[in-house]
PDB file with one MODEL, atoms N, CA, C and O in Angstrom:
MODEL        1
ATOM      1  N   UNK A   1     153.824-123.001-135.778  1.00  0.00           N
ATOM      2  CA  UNK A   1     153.150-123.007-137.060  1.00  0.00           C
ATOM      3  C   UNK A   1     153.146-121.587-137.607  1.00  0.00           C
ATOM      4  O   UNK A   1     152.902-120.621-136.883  1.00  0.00           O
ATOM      5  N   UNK A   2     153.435-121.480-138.961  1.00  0.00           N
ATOM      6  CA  UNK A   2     153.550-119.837-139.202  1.00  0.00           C
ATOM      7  C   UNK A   2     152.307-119.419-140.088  1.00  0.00           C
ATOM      8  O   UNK A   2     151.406-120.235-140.283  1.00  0.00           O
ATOM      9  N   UNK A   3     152.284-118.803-140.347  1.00  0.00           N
ATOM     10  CA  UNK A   3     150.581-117.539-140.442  1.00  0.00           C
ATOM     11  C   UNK A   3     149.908-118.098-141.258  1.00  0.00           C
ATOM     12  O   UNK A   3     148.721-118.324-141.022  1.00  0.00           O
ATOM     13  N   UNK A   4     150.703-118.594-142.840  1.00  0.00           N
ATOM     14  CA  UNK A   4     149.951-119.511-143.785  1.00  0.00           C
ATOM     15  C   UNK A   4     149.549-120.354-143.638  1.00  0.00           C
ATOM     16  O   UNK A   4     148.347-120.552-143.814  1.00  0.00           O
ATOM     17  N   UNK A   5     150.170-121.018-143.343  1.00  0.00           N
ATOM     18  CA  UNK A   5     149.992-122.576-142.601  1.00  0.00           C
ATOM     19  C   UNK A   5     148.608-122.523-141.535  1.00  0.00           C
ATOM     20  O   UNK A   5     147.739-123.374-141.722  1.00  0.00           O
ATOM     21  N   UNK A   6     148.461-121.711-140.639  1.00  0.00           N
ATOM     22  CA  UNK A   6     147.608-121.449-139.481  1.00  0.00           C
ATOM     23  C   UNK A   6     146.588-121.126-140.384  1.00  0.00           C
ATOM     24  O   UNK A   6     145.490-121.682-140.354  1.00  0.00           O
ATOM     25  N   UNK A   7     146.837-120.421-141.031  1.00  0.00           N
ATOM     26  CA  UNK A   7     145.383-119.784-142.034  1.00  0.00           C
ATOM     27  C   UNK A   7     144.740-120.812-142.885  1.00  0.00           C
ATOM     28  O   UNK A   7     143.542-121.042-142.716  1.00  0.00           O
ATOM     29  N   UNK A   8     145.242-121.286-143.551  1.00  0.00           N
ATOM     30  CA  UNK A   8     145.195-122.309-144.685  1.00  0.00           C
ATOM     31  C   UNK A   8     144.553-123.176-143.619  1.00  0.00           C
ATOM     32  O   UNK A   8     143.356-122.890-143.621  1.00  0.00           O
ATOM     33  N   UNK A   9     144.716-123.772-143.036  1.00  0.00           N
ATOM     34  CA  UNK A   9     144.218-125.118-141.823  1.00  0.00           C
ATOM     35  C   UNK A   9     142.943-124.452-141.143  1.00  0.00           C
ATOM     36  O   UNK A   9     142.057-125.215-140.761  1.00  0.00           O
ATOM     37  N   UNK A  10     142.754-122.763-140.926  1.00  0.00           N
ATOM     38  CA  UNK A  10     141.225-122.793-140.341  1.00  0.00           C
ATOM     39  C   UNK A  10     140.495-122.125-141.810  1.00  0.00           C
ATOM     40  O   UNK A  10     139.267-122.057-141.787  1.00  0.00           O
ATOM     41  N   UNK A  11     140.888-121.856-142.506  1.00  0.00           N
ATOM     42  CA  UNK A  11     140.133-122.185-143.913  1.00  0.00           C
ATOM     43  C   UNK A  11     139.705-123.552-144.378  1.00  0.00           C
ATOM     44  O   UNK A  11     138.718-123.891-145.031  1.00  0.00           O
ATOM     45  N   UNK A  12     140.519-124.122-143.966  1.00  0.00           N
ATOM     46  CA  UNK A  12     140.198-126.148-144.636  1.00  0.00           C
ATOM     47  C   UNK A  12     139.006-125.840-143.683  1.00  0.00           C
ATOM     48  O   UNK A  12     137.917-125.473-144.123  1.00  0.00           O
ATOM     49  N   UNK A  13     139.276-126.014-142.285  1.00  0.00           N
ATOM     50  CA  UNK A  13     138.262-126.587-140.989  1.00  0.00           C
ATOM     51  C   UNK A  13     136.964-125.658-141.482  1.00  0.00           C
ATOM     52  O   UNK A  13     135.941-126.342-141.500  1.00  0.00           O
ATOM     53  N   UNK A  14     136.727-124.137-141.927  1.00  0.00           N
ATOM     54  CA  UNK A  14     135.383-123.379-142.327  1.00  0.00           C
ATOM     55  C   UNK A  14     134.682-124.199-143.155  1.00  0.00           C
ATOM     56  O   UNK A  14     133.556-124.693-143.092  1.00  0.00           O
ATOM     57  N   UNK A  15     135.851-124.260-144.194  1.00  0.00           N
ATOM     58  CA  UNK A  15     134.981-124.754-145.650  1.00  0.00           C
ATOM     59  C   UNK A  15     134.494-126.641-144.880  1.00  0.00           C
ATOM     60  O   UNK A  15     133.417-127.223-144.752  1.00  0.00           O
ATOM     61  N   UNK A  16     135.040-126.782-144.753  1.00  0.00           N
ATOM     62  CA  UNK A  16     134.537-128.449-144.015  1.00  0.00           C
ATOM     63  C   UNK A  16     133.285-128.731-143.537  1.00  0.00           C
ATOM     64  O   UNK A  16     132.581-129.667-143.917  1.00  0.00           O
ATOM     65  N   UNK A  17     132.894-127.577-142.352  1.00  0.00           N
ATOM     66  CA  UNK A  17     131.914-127.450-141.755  1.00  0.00           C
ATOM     67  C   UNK A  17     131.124-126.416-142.256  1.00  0.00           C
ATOM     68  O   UNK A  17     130.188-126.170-141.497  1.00  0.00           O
ATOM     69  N   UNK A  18     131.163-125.616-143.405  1.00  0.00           N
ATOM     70  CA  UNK A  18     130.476-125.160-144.754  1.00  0.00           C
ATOM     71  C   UNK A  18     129.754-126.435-145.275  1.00  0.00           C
ATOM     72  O   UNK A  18     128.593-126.769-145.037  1.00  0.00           O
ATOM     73  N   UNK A  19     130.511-126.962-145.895  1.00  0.00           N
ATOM     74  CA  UNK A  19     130.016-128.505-146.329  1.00  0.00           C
ATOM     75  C   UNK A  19     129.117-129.335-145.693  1.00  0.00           C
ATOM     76  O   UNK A  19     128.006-129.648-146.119  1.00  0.00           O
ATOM     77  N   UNK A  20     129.773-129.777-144.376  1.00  0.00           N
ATOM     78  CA  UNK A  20     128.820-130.384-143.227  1.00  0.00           C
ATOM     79  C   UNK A  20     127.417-129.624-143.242  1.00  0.00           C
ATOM     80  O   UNK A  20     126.460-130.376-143.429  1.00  0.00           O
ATOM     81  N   UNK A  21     127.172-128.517-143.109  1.00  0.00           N
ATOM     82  CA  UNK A  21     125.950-128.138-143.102  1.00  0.00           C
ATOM     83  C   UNK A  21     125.240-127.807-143.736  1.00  0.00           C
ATOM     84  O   UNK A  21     124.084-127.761-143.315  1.00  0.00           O
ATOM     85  N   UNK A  22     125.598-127.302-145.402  1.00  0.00           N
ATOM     86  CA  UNK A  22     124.633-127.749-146.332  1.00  0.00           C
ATOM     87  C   UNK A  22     124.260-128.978-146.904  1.00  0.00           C
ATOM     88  O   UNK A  22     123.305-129.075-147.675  1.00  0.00           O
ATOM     89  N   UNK A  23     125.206-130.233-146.448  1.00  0.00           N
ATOM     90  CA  UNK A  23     124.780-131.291-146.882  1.00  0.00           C
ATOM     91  C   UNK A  23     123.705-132.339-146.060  1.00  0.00           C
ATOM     92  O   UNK A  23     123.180-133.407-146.376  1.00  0.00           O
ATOM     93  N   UNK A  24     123.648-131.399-144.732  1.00  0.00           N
ATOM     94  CA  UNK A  24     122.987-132.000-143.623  1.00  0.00           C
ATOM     95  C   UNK A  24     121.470-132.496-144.448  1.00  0.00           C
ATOM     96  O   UNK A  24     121.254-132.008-145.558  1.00  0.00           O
ATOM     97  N   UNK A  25     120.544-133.392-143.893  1.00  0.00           N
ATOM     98  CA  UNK A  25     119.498-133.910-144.529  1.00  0.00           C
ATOM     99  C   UNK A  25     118.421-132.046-144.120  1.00  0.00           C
ATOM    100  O   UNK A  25     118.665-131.416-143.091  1.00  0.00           O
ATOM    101  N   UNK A  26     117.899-131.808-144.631  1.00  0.00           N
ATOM    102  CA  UNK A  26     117.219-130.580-144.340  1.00  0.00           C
ATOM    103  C   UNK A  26     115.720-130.767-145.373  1.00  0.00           C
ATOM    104  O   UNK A  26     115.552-131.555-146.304  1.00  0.00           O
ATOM    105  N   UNK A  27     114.832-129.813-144.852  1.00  0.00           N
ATOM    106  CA  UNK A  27     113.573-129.689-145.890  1.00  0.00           C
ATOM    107  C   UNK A  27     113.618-128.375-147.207  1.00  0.00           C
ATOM    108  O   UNK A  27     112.723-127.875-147.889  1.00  0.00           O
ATOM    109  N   UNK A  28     114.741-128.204-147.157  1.00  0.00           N
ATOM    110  CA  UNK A  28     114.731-127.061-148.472  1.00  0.00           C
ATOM    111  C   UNK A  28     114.929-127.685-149.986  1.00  0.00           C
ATOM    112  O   UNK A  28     115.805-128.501-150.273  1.00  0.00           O
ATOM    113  N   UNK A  29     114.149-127.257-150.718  1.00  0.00           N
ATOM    114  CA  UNK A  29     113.786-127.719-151.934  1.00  0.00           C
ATOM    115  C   UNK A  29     115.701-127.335-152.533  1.00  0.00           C
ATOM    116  O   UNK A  29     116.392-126.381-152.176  1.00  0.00           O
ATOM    117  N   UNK A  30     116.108-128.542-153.564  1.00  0.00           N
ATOM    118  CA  UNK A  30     117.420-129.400-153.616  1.00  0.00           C
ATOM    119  C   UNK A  30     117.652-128.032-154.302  1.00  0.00           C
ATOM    120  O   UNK A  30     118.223-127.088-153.754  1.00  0.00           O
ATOM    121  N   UNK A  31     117.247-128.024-155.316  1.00  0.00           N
ATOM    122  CA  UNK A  31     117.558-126.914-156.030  1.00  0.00           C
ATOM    123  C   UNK A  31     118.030-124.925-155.314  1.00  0.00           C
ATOM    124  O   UNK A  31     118.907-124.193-155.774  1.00  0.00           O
ATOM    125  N   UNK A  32     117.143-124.639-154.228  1.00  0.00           N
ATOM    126  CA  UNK A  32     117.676-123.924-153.049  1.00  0.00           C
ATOM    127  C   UNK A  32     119.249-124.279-152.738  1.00  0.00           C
ATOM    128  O   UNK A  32     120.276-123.620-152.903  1.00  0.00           O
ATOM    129  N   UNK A  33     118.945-125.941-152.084  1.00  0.00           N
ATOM    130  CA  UNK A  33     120.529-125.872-151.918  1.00  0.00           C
ATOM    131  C   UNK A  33     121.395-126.064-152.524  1.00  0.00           C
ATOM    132  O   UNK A  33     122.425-126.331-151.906  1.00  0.00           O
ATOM    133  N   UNK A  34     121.440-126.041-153.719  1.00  0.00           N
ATOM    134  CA  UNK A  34     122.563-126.164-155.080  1.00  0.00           C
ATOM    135  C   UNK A  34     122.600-124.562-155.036  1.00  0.00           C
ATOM    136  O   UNK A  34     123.398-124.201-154.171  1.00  0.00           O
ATOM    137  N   UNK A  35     122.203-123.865-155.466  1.00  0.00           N
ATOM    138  CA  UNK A  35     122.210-122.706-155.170  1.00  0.00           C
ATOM    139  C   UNK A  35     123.174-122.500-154.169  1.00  0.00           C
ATOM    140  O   UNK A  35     124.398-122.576-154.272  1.00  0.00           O
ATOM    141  N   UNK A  36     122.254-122.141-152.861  1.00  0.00           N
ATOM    142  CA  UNK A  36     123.306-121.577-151.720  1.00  0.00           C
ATOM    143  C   UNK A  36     124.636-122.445-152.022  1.00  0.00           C
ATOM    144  O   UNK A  36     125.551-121.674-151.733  1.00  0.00           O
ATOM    145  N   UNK A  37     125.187-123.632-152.446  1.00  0.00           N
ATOM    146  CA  UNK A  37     126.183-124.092-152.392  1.00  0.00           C
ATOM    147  C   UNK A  37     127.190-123.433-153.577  1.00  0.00           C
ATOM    148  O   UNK A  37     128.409-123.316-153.452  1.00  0.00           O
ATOM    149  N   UNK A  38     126.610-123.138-154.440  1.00  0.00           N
ATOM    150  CA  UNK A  38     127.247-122.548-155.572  1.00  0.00           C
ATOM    151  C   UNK A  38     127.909-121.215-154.720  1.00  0.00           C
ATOM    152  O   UNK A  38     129.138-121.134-154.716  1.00  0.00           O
ATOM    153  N   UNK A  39     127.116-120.171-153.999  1.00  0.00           N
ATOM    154  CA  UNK A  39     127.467-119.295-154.056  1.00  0.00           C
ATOM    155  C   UNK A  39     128.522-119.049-153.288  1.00  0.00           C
ATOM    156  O   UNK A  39     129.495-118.342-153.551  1.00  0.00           O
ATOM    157  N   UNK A  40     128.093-120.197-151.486  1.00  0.00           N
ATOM    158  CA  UNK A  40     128.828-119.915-150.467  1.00  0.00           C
ATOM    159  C   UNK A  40     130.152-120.679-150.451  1.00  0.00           C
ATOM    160  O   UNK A  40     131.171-120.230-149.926  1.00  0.00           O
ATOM    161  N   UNK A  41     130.040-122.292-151.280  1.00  0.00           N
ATOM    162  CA  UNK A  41     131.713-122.736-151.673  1.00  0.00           C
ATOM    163  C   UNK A  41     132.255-122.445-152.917  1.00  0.00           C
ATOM    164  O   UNK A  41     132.707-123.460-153.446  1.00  0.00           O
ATOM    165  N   UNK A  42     132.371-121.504-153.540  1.00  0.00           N
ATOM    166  CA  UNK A  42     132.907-120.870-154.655  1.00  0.00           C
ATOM    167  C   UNK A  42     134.314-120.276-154.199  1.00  0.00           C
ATOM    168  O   UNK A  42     135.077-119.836-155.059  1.00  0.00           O
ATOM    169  N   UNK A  43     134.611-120.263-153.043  1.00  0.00           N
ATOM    170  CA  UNK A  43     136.128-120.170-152.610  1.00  0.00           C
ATOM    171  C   UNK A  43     135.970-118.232-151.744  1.00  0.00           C
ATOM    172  O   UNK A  43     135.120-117.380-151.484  1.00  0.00           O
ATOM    173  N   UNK A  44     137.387-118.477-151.639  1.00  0.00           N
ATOM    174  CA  UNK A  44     137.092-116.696-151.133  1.00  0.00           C
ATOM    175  C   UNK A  44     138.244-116.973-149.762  1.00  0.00           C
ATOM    176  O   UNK A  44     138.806-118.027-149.467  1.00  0.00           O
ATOM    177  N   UNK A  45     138.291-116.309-149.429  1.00  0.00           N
ATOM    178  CA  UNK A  45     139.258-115.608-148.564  1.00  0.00           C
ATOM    179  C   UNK A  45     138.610-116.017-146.926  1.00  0.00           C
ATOM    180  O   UNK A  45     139.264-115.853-145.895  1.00  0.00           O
ATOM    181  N   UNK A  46     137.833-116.323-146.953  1.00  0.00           N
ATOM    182  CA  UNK A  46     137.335-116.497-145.361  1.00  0.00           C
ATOM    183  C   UNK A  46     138.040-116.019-144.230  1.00  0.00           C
ATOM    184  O   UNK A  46     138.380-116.711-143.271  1.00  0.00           O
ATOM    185  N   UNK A  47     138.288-114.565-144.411  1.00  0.00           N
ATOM    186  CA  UNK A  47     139.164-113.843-143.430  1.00  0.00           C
ATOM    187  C   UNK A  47     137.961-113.504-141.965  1.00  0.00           C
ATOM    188  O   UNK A  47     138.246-113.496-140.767  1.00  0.00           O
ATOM    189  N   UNK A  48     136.811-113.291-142.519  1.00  0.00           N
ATOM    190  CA  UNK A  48     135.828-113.361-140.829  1.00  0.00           C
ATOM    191  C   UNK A  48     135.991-114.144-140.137  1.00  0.00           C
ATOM    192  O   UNK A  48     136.523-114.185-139.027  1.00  0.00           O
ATOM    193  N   UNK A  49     135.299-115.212-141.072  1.00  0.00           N
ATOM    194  CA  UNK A  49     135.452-116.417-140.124  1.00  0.00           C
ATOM    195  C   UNK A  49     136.659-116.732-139.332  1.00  0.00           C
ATOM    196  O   UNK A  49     136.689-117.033-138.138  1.00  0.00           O
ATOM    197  N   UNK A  50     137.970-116.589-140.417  1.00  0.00           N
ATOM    198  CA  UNK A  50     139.200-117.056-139.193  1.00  0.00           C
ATOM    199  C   UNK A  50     139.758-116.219-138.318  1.00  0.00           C
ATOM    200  O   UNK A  50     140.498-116.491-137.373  1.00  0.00           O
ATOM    201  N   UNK A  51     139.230-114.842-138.806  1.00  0.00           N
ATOM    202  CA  UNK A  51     139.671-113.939-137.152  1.00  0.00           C
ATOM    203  C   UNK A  51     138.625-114.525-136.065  1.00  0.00           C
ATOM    204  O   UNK A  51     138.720-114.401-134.844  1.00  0.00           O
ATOM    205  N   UNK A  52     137.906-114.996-136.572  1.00  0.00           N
ATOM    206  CA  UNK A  52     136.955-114.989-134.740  1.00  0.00           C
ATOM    207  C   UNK A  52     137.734-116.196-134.474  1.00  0.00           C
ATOM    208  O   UNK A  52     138.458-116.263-133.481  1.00  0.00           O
ATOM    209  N   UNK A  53     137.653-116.887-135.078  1.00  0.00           N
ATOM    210  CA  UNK A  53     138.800-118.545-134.497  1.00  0.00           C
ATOM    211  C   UNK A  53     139.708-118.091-134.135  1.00  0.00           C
ATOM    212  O   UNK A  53     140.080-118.541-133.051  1.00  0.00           O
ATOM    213  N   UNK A  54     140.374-117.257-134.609  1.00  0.00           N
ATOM    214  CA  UNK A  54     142.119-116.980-134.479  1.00  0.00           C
ATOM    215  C   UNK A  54     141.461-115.923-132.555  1.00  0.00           C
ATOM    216  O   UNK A  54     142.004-116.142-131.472  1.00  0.00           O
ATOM    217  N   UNK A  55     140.491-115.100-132.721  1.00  0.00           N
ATOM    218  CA  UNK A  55     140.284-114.292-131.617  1.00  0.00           C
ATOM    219  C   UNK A  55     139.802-115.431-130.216  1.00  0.00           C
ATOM    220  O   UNK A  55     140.106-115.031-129.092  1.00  0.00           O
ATOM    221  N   UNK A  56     139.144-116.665-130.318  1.00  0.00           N
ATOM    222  CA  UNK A  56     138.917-117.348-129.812  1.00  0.00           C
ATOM    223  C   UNK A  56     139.669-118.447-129.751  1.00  0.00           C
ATOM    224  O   UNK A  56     139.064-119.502-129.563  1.00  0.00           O
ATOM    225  N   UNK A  57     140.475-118.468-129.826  1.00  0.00           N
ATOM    226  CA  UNK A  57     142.067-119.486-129.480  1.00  0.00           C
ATOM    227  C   UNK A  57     143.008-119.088-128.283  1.00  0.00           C
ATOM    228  O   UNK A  57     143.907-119.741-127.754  1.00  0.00           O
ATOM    229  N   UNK A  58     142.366-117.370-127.914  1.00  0.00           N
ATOM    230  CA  UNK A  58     143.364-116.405-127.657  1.00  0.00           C
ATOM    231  C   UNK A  58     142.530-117.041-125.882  1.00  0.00           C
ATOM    232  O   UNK A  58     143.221-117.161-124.871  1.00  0.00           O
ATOM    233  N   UNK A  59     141.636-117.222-125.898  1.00  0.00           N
ATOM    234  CA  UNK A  59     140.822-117.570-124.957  1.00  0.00           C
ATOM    235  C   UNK A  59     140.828-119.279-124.345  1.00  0.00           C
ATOM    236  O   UNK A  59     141.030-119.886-123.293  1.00  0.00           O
ATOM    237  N   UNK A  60     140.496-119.521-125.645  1.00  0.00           N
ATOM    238  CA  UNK A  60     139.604-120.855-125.256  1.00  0.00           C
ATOM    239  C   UNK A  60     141.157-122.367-126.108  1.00  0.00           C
ATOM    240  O   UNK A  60     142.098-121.960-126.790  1.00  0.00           O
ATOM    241  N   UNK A  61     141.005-123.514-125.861  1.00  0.00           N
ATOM    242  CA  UNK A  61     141.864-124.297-126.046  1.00  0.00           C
ATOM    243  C   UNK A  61     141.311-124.931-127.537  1.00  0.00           C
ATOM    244  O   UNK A  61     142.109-125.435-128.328  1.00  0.00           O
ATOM    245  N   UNK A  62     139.912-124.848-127.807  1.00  0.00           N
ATOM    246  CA  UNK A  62     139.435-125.808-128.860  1.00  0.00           C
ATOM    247  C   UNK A  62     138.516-124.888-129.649  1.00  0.00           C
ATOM    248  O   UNK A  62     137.851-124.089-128.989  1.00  0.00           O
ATOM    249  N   UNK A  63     138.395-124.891-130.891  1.00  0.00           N
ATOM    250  CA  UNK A  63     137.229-123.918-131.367  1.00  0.00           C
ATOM    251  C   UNK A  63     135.712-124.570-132.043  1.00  0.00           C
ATOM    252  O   UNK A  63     134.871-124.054-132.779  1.00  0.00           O
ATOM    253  N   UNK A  64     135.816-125.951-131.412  1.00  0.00           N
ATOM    254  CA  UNK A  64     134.545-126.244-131.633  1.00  0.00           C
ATOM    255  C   UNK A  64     133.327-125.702-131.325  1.00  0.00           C
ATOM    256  O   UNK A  64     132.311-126.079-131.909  1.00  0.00           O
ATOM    257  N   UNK A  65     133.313-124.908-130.521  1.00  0.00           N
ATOM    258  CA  UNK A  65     131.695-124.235-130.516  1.00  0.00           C
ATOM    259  C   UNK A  65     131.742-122.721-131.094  1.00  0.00           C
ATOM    260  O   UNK A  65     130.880-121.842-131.062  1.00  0.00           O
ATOM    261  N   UNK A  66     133.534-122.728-131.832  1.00  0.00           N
ATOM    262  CA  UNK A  66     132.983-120.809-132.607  1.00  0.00           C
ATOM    263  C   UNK A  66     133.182-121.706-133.585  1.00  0.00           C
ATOM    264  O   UNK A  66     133.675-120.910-134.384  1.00  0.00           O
ATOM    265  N   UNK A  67     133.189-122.552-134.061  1.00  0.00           N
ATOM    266  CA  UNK A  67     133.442-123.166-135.445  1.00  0.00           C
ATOM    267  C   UNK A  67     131.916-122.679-136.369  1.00  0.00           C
ATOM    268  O   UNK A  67     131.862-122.201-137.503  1.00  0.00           O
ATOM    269  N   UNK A  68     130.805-122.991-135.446  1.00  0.00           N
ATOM    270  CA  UNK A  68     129.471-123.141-135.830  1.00  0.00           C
ATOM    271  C   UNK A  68     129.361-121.063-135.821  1.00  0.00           C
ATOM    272  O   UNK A  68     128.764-120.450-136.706  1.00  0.00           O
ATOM    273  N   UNK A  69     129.808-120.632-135.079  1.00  0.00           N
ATOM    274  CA  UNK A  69     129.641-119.062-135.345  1.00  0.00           C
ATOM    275  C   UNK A  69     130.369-118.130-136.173  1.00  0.00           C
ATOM    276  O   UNK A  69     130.153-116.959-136.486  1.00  0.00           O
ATOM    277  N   UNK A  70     131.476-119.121-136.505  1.00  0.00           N
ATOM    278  CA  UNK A  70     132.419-118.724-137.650  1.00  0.00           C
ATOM    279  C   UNK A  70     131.554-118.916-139.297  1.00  0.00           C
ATOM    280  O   UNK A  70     131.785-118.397-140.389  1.00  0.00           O
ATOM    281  N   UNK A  71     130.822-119.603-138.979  1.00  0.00           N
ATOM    282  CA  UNK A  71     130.145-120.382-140.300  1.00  0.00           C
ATOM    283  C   UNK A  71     128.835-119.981-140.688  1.00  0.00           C
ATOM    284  O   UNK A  71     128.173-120.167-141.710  1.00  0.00           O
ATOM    285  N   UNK A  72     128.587-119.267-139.405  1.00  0.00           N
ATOM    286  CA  UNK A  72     127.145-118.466-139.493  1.00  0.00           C
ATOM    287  C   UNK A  72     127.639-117.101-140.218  1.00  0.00           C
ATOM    288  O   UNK A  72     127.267-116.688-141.316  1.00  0.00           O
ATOM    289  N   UNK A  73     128.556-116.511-139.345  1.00  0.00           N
ATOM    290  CA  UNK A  73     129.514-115.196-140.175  1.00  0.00           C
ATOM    291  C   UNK A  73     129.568-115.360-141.539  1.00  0.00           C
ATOM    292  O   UNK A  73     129.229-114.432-142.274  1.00  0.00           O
ATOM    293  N   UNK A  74     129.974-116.488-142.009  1.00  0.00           N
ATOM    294  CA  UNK A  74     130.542-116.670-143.410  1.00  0.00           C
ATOM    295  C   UNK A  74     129.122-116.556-144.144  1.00  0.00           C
ATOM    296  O   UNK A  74     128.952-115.611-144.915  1.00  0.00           O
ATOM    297  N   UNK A  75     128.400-117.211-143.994  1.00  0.00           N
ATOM    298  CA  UNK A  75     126.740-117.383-144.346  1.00  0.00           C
ATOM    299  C   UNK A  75     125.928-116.225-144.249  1.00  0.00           C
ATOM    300  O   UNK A  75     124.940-116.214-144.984  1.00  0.00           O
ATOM    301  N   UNK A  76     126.148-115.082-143.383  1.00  0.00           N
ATOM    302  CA  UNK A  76     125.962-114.243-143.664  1.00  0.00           C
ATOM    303  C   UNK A  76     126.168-113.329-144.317  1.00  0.00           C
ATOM    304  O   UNK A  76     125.241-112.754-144.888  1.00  0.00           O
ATOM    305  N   UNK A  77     127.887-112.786-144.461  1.00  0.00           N
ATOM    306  CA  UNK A  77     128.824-112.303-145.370  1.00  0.00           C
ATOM    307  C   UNK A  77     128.294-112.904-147.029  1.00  0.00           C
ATOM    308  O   UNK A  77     127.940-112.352-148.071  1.00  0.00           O
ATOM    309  N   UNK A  78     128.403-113.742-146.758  1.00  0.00           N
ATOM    310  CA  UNK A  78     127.827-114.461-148.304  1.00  0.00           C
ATOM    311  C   UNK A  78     126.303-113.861-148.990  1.00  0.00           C
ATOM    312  O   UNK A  78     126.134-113.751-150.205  1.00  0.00           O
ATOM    313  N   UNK A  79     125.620-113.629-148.311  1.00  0.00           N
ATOM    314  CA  UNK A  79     124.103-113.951-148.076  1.00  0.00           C
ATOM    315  C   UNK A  79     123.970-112.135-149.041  1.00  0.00           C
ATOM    316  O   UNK A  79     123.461-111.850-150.125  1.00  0.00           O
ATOM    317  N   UNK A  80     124.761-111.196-147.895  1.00  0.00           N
ATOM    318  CA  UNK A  80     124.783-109.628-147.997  1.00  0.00           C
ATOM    319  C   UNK A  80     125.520-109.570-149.090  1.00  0.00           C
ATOM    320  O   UNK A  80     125.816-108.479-149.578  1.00  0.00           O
TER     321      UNK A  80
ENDMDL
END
């Protein structure tokens, strides 16, 4: 698979589980999360997030449990 391709596919998988978790049922007033959603899926480059995936591939076979720390990164990056 070559670099775009690899990139583009753990950008889909961020923004996915971006999604997944602001849409989760939660107690924050709706309007909060229209907000955070505006700001954090407005697109962007998600180059943090996919170096730690891309750094944790180098290791591990599956990136389901940096998926959730990739997404915290992004949420933070966003946030600052």
């Amino acid at each position: 698979m070559g670099f775009t391709a690899a990139y583009e596919r753990k950008k889909n998988i961020i923004n996915q589980k971006l999604e997944a978790l602001l849409t989760k049922q939660n107690k924050c007033p709706a309007l909060l999360v229209e907000s955070v959603k505006y700001s954090l899926l407005a697109g962007g480059k998600r180059l943090r997030p996919i170096l730690l995936l891309s750094s944790n591939e180098l290791f591990e076979d599956n990136n389901q449990s940096a998926i959730y720390i990739a997404a915290a990164i992004e949420m933070i990056h966003t946030y600052s």
